[in-house]
Residue frames relative to the residue before (quaternion, step in Angstrom):
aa qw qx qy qz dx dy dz
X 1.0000 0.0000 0.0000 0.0000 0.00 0.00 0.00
X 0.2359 -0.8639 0.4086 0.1762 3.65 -1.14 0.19
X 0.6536 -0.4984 0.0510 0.5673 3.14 -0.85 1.09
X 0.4888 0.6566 -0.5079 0.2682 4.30 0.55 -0.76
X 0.7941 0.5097 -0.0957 0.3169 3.01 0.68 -1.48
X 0.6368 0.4288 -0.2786 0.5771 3.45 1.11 -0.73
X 0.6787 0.3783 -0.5415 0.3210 3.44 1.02 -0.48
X 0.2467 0.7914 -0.4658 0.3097 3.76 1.78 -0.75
X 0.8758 0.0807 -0.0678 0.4710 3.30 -0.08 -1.78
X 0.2676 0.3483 -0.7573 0.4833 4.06 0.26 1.26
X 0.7310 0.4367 -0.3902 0.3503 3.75 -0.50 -1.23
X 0.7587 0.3791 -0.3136 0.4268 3.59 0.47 -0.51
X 0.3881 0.5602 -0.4259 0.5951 3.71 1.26 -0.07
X 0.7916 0.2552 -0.3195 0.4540 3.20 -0.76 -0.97
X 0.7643 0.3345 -0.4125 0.3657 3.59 0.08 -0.88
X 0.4162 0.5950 -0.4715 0.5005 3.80 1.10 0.11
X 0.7382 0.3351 -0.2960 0.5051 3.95 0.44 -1.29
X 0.6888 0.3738 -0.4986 0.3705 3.89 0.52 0.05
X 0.5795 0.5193 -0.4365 0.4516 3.69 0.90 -0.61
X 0.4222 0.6228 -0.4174 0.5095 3.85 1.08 -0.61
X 0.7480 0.3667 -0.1199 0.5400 3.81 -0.59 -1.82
X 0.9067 -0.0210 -0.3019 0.2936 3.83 0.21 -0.24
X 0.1443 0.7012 -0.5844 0.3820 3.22 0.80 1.63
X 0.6107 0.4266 -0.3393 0.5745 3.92 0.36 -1.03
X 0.4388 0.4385 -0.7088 0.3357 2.37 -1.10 1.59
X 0.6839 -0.4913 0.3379 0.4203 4.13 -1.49 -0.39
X 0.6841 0.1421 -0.2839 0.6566 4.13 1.19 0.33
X 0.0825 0.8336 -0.5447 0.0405 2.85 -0.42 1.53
X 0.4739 0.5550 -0.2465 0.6376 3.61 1.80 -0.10
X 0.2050 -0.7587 0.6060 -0.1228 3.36 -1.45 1.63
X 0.1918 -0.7753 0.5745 0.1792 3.44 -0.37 0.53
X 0.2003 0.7942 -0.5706 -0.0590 3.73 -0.56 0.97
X 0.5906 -0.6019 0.4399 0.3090 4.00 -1.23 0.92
X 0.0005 -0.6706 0.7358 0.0937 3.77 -0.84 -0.10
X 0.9008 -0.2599 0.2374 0.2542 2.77 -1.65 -0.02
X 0.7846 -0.0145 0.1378 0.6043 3.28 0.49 -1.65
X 0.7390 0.0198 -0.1998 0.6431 4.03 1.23 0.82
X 0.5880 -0.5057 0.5867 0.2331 3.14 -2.36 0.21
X 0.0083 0.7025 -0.7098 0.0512 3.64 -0.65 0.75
X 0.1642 -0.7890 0.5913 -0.0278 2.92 -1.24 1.55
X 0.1749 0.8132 -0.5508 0.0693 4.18 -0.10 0.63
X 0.7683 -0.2554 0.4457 0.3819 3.36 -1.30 -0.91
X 0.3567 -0.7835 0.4008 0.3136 3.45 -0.61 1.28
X 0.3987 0.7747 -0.4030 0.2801 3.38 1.28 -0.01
X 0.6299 0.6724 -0.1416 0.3619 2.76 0.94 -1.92
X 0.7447 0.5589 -0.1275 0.3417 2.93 0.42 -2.16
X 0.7892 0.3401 -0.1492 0.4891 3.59 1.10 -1.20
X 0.4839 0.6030 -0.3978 0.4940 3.18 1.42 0.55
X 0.5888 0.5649 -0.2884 0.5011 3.05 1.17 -1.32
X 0.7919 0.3884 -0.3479 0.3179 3.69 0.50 -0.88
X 0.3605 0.7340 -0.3341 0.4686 3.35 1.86 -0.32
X 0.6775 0.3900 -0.2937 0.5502 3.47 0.01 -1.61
X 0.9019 0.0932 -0.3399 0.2497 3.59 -0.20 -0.47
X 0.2843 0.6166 -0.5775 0.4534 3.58 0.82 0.90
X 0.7403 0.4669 -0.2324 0.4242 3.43 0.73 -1.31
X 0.4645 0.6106 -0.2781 0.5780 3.68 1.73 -0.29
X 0.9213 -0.0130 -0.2283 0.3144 2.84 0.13 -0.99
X 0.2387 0.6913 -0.5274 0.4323 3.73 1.23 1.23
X 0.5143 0.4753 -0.4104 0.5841 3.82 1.06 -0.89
X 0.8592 0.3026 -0.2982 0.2852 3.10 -0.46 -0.98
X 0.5120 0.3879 -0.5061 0.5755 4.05 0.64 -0.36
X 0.7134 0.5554 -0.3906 0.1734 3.48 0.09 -0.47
């Protein structure tokens, strides 16, 4: 792997352990729309999820 990437996934750790530390709290559940249903989870999650694939698809154009 190269150095881009490993730094990719330090940056995505850490930003995984703050969305973590500020989730706890008294709304912790997001409702978000897709395409063809409604998935409800943890707002953590959810903005992680969109992370990982920004960070996907930066590797790859890259």
């Amino acid at each position: 792997m190269s150095k881009k990437v490993i730094y990719a996934f330090i940056i995505l750790g850490l930003t995984a352990l703050v969305l973590v530390f500020n989730s706890m709290g008294t709304s912790r559940n997001v409702t978000v729309d897709l395409i063809f249903t409604t998935v409800t989870a943890i707002k953590s999650l959810v903005f992680f999820g969109f992370i990982v694939v920004g960070v996907l698809i930066g590797v790859l154009v890259k």
